[in-house]
C-alpha positions, 0 to 999 in steps of 0.5 A: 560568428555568433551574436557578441555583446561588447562593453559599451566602452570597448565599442567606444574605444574602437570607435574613435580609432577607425573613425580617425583618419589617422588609423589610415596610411600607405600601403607598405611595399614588400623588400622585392618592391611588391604590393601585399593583398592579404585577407579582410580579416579583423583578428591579429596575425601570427608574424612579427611585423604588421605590414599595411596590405590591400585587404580584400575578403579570402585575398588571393583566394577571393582573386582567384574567386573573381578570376574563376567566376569572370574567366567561366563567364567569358568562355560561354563554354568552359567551366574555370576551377578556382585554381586555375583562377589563382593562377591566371591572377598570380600570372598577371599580377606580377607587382603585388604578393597576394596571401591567405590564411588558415581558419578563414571565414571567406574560404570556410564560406565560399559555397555560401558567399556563391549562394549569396551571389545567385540569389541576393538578398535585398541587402546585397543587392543595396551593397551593389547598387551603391558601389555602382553609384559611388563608382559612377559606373551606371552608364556601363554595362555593369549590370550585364556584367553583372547577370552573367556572373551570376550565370558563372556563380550558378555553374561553379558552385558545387566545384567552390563548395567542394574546394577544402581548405587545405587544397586552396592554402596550397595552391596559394602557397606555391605560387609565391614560394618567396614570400610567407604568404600564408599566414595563421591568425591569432586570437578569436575573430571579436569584429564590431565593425565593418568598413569598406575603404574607397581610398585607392592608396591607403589601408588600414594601420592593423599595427595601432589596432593590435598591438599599439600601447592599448590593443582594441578589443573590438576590431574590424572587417576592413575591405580595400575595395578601392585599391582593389578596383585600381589594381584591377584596372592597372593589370596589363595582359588581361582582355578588357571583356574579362576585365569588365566581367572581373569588376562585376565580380569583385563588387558581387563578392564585396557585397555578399561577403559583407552580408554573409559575415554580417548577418548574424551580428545584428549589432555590427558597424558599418563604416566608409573611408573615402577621399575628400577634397578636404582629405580623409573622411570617414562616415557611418553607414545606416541600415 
C-alpha cells in the first residue's frame, strides 16, 4: 500500500476508538453455534451484519499456510500443498467457520510473507522474539520449532507463489458450503494502525469502526493472536508435534505479515490489546 498521509484529525479520531477498550467484545457465534476466523483486513465487508470474528492475517487461508508449512516440517519427506493444509484445519476445526476474501493483501503477498519467513528482517525477528517473551514460551522449543518452519517455508515457496487467488478462494469456499464465508471488501484499504490483540476471548467491534453514527477514515489491521493460539491449543486430533510446529508458524506468520504490510507505511500505529488484572488495557507500541 503506498504511503498515505491522513488529517491529524481523522488519526486522532481513530486513535481514541481502538484505544478504548470499549471498542473490544466477545466473539459473535454463527446461528450452528461456530466461532468465525475471518481476515486482518482494516476495510468494511460487503454483508449486512458485522459479526465480531477471530481475526488473523489470510483467515482460513493464513490456517492453511500454517498447517502446510508445520505438516512439511513434520513429514521430513513430503512436501504438503496449501490446500491440503486447508483441508487438514477445516477437518479438525470443527467448532469455527473460517473465511477469506477477495482482494486480499495476504493472499496477493503470500510468496513474500514466505520470503519474510526465511530471511527476516530484524523487525520480524523483534516481532517474534517478544511474542515468545509475552508468551512465556522461552523454555520451549519454540525456536527449534521455529528453524524448521523456516527449513518448511524454504521447500513450499515456489508452490505458495504459484497458488492464484482464485484457485485458494475456491478450495475455501467449498469447504464451508453452508456459510458465506468468502467475502468482498468495500472501500480502499486506509489502515494507520496495526494491532495485535492478546486477549483470548474478545475481538475487535468492526461494527463502531465502519458503520456507527461517525465511521472512521483511518481504520485498522486488527490480529486475534491470542484467540488464535487458544483455538490451536483446544484442537483435539491434531498430534502434540504438529501442534508445536503450528504455533511457531503462527507466530512466524504474525510477524512477517505485520512487517510486510507495514513496511511501506512509515507513519503506521502500533497497538496491543492485552488482559490486565485491572481489565482491558491497550498500550502503544514504539519502534
Amino acid at each position: 500500500m503506498p504511503n498515505m498521509i491522513f488529517e491529524a484529525h481523522e488519526v486522532a479520531r481513530s486513535h481514541e476508538v481502538f484505544m478504548d477498550p470499549r471498542s473490544y467484545q466477545g466473539f459473535t457465534l454463527t446461528s450452528d453455534h461456530r466461532r468465525i476466523v475471518g481476515c486482518i483486513d482494516p476495510r468494511d465487508e460487503e454483508r449486512q451484519r458485522l459479526k465480531v470474528m477471530v481475526q488473523t492475517a489470510g483467515g482460513a487461508v493464513g490456517q492453511g499456510f500454517d498447517s502446510s508449512l508445520a505438516l512439511t516440517a513434520y513429514s521430513r519427506d513430503r512436501v504438503y500443498t496449501l490446500d491440503e493444509g486447508l483441508h487438514y484445519d477445516s477437518d479438525l476445526q470443527r467448532a469455527t467457520v473460517a473465511g477469506a476474501h477477495r482482494a486480499c493483501r495476504f493472499i496477493e503477498g503470500m510468496g513474500l510473507v514466505a520470503a519474510e519467513i526465511i530471511n527476516s528482517s530484524d523487525i520480524t525477528s523483534d516481532t517474534f522474539r517478544s511474542l515468545v517473551s509475552r508468551y512465556d514460551l522461552k523454555e520451549t522449543d519454540i525456536y527449534k520449532q521455529q528453524r524448521r518452519i523456516v527449513g518448511a517455508a524454504k521447500q513450499l515457496q515456489d508452490q505458495i507463489a504459484a497458488c492464484t487467488p482464485d484457485q485458494i478462494l475456491g478450495t475455501v469456499d467449498e469447504l464451508y458450503p453452508y456459510h458465506q464465508n468468502v467475502i468482498a471488501m468495500s472501500g480502499n484499504n486506509r489502515a494507520g494502525f496495526y494491532i495485535l490483540n492478546h486477549h483470548p476471548y474478545v475481538g475487535l467491534n468492526r461494527y463502531r469502526v465502519h458503520r456507527g453514527e461517525s465511521p472512521l477514515t483511518v481504520q485498522a489491521y486488527h490480529d486475534s493472536v491470542r484467540a488464535s493460539m487458544e483455538s490451536l491449543a483446544g484442537t483435539i486430533g491434531m498430534p502434540a508435534e504438529v501442534k508445536g510446529l503450528r504455533l511457531a508458524a503462527l507466530l512466524s506468520r504474525t510477524a512477517a505479515t505485520r512487517t510486510v504490510l507495514c513496511r511501506d507505511n512509515p507513519t503506521m500505529q502500533y497497538l496491543h490489546v492485552s488482559p490486565t488484572l485491572h481489565g482491558l488495557q491497550v498500550e502503544k507500541e514504539h519502534i
